[in-house]
C-alpha positions in Angstrom: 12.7 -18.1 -7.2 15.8 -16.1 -6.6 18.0 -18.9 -7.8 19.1 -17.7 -10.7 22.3 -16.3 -12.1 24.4 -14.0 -14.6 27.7 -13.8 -15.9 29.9 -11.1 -14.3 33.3 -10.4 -14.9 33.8 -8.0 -12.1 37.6 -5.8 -12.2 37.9 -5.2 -8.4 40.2 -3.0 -6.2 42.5 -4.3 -4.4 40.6 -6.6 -2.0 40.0 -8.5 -5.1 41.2 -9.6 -8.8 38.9 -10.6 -11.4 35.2 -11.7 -9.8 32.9 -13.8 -12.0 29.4 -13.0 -9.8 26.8 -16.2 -9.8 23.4 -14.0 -9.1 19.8 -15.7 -8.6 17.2 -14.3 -11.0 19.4 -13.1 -14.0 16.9 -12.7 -17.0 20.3 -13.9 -19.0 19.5 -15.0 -22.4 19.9 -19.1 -22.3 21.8 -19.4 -25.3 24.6 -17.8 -23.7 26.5 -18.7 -20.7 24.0 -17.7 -17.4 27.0 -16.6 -14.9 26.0 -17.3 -12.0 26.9 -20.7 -13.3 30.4 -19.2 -15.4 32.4 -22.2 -15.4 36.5 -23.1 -14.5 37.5 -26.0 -13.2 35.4 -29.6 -13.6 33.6 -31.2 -10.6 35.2 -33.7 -8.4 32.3 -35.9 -7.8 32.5 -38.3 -11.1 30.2 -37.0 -13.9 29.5 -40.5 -16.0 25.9 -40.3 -16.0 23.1 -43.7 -16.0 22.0 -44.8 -19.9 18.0 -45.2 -20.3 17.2 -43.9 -23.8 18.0 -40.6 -23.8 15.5 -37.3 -25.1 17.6 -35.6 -27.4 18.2 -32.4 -27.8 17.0 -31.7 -31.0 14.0 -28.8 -30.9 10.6 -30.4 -31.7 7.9 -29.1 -33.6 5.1 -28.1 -30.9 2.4 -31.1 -30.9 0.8 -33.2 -28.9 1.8 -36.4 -30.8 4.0 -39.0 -28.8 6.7 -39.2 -30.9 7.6 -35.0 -30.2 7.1 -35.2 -26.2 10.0 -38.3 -26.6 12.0 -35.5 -28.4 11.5 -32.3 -27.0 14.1 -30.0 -25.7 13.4 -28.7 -22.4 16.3 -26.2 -22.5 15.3 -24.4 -26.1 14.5 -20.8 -24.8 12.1 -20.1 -27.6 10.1 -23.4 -26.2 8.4 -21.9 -23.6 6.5 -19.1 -25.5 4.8 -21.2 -28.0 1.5 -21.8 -27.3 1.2 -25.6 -27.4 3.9 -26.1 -24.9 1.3 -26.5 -21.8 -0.6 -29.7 -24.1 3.9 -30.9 -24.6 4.8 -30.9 -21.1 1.7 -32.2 -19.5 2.3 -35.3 -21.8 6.1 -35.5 -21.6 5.3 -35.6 -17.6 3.0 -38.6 -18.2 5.2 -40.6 -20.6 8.7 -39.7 -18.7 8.4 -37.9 -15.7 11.9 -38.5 -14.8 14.0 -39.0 -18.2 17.8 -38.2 -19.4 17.9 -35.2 -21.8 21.6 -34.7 -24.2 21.7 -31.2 -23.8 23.7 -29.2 -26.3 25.3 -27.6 -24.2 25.3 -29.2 -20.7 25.6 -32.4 -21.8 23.8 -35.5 -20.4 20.5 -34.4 -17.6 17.8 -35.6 -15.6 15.1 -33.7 -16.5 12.4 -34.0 -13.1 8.7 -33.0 -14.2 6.7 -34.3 -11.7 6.0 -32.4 -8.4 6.6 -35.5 -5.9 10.1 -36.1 -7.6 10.8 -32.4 -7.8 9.9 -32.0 -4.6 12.0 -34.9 -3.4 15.0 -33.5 -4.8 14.5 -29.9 -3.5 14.1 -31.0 0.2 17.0 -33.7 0.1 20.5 -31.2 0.3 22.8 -33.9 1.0 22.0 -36.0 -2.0 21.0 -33.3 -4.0 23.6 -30.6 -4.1 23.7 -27.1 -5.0 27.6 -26.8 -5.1 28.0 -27.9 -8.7 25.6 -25.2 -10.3 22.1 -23.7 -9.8 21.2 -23.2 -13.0 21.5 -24.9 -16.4 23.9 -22.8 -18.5 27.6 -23.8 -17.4 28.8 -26.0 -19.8 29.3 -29.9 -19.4 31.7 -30.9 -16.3 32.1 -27.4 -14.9 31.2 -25.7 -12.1 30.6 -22.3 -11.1 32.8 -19.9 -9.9 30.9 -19.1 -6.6 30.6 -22.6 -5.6 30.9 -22.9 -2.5 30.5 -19.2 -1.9 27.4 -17.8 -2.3 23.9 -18.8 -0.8 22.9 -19.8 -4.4 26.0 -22.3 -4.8 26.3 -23.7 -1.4 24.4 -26.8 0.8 23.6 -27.0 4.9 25.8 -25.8 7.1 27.3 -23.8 4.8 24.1 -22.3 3.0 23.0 -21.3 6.9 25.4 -19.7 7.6 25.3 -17.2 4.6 21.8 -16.4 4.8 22.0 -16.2 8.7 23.1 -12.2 8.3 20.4 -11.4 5.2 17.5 -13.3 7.1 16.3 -10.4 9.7 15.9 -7.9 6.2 13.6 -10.9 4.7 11.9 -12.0 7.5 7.9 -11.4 7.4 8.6 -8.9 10.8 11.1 -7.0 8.8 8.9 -6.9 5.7 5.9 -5.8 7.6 7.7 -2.7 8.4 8.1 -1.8 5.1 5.0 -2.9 3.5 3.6 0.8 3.7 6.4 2.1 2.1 6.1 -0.4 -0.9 2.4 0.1 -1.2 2.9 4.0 -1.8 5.8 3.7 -4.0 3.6 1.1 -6.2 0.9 3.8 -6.4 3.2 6.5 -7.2 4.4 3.9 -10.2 0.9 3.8 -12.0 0.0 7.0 -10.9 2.6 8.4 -13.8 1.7 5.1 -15.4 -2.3 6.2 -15.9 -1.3 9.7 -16.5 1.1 8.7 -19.2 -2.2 6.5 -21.0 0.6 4.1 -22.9 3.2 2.6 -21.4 5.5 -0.3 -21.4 4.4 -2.5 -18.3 8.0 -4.0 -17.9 9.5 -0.6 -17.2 6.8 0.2 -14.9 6.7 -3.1 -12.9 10.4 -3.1 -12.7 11.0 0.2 -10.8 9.6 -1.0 -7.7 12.1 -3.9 -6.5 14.9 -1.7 -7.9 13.7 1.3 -5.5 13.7 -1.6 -2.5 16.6 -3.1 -3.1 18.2 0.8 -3.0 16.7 0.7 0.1 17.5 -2.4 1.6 21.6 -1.3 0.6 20.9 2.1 2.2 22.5 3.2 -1.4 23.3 7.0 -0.5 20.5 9.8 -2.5 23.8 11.0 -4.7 24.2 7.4 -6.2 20.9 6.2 -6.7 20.2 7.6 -10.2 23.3 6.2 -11.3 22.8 2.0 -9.5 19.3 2.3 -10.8 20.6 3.4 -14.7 23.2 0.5 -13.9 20.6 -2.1 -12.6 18.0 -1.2 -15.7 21.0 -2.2 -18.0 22.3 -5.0 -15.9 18.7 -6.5 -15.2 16.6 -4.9 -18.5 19.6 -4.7 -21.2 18.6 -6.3 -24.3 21.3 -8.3 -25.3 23.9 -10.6 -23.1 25.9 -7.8 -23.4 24.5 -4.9 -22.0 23.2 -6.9 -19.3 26.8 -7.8 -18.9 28.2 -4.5 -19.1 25.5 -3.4 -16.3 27.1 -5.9 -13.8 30.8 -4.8 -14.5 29.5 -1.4 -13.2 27.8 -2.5 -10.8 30.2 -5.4 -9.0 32.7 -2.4 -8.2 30.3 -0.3 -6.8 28.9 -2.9 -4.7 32.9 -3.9 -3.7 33.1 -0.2 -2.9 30.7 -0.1 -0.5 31.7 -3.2 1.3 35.2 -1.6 1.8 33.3 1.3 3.1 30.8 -0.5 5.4 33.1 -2.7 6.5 35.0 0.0 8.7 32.0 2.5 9.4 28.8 0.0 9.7 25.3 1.3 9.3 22.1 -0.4 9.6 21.9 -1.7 6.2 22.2 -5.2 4.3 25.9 -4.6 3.4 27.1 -3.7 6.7 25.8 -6.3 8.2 27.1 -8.7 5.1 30.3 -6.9 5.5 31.0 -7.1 9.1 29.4 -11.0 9.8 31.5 -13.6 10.9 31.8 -17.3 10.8 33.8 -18.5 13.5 35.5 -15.6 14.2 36.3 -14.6 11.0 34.5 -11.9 8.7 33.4 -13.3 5.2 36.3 -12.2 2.3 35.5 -9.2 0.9 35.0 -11.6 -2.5 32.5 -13.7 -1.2 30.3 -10.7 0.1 30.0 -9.2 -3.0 28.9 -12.3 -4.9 26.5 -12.8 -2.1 25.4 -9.2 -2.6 25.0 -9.4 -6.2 23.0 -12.6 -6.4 20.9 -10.9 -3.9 20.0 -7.7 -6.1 19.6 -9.8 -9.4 17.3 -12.5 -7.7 15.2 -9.3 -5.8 14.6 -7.7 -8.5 14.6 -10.3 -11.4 12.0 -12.4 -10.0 9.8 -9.9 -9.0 9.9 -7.7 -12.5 9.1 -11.2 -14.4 6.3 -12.2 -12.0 4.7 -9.1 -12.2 5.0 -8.6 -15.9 3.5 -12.2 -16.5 0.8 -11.9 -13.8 -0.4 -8.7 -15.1 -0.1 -10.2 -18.2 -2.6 -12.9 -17.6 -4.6 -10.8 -15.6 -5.1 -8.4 -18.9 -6.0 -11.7 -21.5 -8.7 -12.9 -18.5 -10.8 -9.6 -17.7 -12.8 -11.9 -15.7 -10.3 -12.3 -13.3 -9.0 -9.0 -13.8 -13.0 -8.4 -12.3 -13.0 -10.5 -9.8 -10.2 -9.0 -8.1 -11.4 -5.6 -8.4 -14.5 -6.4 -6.9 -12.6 -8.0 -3.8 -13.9 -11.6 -4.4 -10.6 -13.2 -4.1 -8.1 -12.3 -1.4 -5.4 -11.0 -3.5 -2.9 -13.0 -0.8 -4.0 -16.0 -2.5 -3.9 -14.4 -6.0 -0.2 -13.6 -5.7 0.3 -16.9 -5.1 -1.8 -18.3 -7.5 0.1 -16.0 -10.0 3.1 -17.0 -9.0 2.1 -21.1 -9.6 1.0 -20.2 -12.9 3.3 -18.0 -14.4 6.7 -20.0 -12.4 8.8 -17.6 -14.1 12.3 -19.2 -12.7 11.8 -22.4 -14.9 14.0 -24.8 -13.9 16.3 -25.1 -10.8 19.6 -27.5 -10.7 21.3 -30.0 -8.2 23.7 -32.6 -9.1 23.7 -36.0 -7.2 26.3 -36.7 -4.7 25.3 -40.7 -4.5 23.6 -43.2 -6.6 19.7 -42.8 -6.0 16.6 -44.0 -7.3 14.4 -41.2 -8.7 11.3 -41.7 -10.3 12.2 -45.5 -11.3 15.4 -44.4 -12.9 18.8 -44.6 -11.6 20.7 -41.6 -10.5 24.4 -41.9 -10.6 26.6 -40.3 -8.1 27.8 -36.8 -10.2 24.5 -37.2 -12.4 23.1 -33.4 -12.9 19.7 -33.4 -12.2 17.6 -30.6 -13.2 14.0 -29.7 -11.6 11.5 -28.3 -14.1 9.3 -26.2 -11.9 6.8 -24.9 -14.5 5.9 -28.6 -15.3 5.8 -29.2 -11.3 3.7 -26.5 -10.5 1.3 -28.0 -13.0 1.2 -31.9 -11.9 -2.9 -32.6 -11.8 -1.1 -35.3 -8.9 -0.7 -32.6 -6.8 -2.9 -29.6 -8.0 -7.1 -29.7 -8.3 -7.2 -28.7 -12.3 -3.8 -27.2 -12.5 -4.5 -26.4 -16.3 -6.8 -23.5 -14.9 -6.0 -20.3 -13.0 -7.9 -19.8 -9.8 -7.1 -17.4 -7.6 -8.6 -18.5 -4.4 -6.7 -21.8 -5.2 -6.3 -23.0 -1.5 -4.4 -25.0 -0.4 -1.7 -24.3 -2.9 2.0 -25.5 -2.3 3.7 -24.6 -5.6 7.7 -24.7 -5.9 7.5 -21.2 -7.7 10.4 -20.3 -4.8 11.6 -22.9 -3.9 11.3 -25.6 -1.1 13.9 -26.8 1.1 17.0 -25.2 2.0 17.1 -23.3 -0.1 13.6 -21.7 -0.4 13.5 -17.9 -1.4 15.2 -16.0 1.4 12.7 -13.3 -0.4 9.9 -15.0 -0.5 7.7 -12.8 2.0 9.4 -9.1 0.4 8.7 -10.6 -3.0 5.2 -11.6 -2.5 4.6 -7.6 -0.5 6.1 -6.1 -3.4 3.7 -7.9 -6.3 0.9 -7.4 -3.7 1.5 -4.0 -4.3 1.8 -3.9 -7.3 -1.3 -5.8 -8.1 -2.9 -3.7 -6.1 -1.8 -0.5 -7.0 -2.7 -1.2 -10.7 -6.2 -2.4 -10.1 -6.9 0.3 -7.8 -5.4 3.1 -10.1 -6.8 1.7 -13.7 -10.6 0.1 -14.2 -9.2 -2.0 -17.1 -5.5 -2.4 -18.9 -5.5 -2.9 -22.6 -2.9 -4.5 -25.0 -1.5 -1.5 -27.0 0.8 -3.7 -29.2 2.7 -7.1 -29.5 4.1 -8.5 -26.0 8.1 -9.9 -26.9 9.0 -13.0 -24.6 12.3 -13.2 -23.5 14.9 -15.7 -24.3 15.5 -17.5 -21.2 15.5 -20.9 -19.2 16.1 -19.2 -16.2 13.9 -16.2 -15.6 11.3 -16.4 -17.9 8.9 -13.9 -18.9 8.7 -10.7 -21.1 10.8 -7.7 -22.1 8.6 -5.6 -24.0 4.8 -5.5 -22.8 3.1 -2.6 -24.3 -0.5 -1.2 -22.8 -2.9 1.1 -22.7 -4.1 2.0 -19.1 -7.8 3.5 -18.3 -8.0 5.4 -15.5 -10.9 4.8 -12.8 
């Protein structure tokens, strides 16, 4: 789901001061600040939330027992690689599907599991907003920078009227286009993967949304090595601050261009970010580079954590590795099977802008309400056997981007580009072996893996 954000301090020209970019699919560690949610100024909607027994925050041993789904913390990063987690959430969303959570450091929030409730909140904008924070991560009684800005950080009208000049690049027509394009690149990718035997799958997986996205920006030949060495540390860096650094670099570039674009248009995302306007007026420079960052993190985020988790599954279950290679799944519905299961972007946030009724508990008016996709995607109320992966699952209406409003302007370039991807790899290897340890990240928002080791035989 491209919903989710990083920190960035940004030092811009003269059109701008000091930006602090909100992007959608950061893979920002969750024990320190996300920025897409970097926090100023405190709401203005009151913030007092309701008082059922709370779940504390306290980190729970993994088990099964009732007394540690009552006390497990949802927002503990190194939660959601331990293997009993599945067993933990399944019987936390029996026993409180809708339950307060004292975060340590967001303070008092709904946590949603079920996928009627989740999906309750997602569709409903006007009681559900999106202009207090996106994303767990921003501290308690603070609100984003962008808010009110960015696509991420903003409800309807508003939110329409910031994806109105993205949508023709996204739109299935526009993706058709370039699905030949993506399909060759992916092949090219394990091409050098196969010939290279070992690789790291991450690296590999990741190069292809960064080569779109360079595309999509029309980023000139000259610059490209340099936004893709920027992007790999901003999107790949290993530590809070490298990925950091990586968007301080890149935020000016990205202002650069705008400036650029904005006088001497082309046929490209920013110039047509750059020269839209909303009654009458072109969007501030400010604003179009926040939009334009959250764009490129959430691109290529979601899709390098998708793929690397799908492939990932795909290489503990040769018998649906199989299956696919003998054609006896469309691998349309395996991509979205994939992305059900794996539902990298965990969680997704709204804050209440009136008192509700959710779930048989009462939702204040300011209460911060956060949707726990994962554990939605895997509600046996709404999914035939959801605790196994079929990949002619049909039909199959997982929140893994989103629903609403704001569902994944990316969605149909996203699923193209893992299509090709799992193509590319089954097509180009008969079987992909573990060569060593995988290393999970450390994230509520994007979750998935940063090291992923393999050994690839060629056909």
């Amino acid at each position: 789901m491209l919903t989710a954000a990083t920190s960035t301090n940004a030092t811009a020209s003269t059109a701008a001061t000091s930006t602090n970019a909100s992007t959608a699919g950061a893979a920002t560690s969750a024990t320190s600040a996300p920025t897409s949610n970097a926090a100023t100024t405190a709401p203005t909607t009151p913030t007092t939330p309701a008082t059922p027994t709370a779940v504390t925050g306290a980190t729970a041993p993994v088990s099964t027992s009732t007394t540690s789904a009552a006390a497990v913390d949802l927002t503990d990063p190194g939660l959601w690689a331990r293997p009993g987690t599945p067993a933990l959430v399944a019987e936390l969303r029996r026993e409180a599907p809708v339950h307060r959570t004292d975060t340590v450091d967001d303070g008092p929030v709904w946590s949603v599991l079920t996928y009627r409730e989740s999906a309750d909140v997602l569709r409903n904008a006007a009681v559900f907003s999106s202009e207090y924070g996106s994303l767990l991560g921003s501290g308690e009684g603070k609100v984003p920078v962008g808010s009110g800005r960015m696509m991420a950080l903003t409800d309807p009208p508003r939110h329409r009227e910031l994806r109105a000049p993205a949508n023709p690049f996204f739109s299935k027509g526009g993706v058709r286009g370039a699905a030949r394009s993506i399909a060759e690149r992916a092949g090219e990718l394990f091409d050098r993967a196969v010939e290279q035997g070992e690789v790291d799958l991450v690296d590999v997986v990741s190069a292809l949304p960064l080569a779109v996205m360079c595309d999509l920006l029309d980023v000139p030949e000259r610059d490209r090595d340099m936004v893709v060495r920027v992007c790999d540390t901003a999107f790949l860096g290993r530590t809070p601050e490298e990925r950091r650094a990586g968007h301080q670099q890149l935020i000016p570039y990205l202002l650069h261009q705008v400036m650029l674009r904005r006088t001497d248009p082309r046929d490209d995302l920013i110039s047509m970010m750059a020269t839209y306007r909303v009654g009458g007026r072109l969007l501030p420079v400010e604003d179009v580079v926040l939009n334009l960052d959250n764009i490129v993190v959430g691109g290529v985020q979601t899709v390098r954590h998708t793929a690397a988790m799908g492939l990932h599954t795909l290489v503990q279950r040769p018998d649906l590795w199989r299956m696919l290679q003998r054609g006896e799944v469309s691998l349309d519905s395996a991509v979205d099977e994939l992305l059900r299961w794996t539902s990298v972007g965990l969680h997704t946030l709204r804050t209440a802008t009136r008192d509700i009724e959710l779930g048989g508990q009462r939702i204040r008016r300011g209460d911060r309400v956060a949707v726990w996709v994962w554990s939605a995607n895997r509600d046996p109320e709404a999914f035939d056997r959801p605790e196994e992966i079929r990949l002619d699952r049909s039909p199959n209406k997982h929140l893994a981007l989103g629903l609403g409003a704001h569902y994944c302007i990316g969605a149909p370039l996203a699923k193209a580009e893992l299509s090709a991807l799992y193509s590319a790899a089954l097509e180009k290897a008969s079987l992909i072996e573990p060569a060593g340890p995988v290393r999970h990240n450390r994230s509520i928002i994007n979750f998935g893996l940063d090291h992923f080791p393999v050994r690839l035989i060629p056909r």
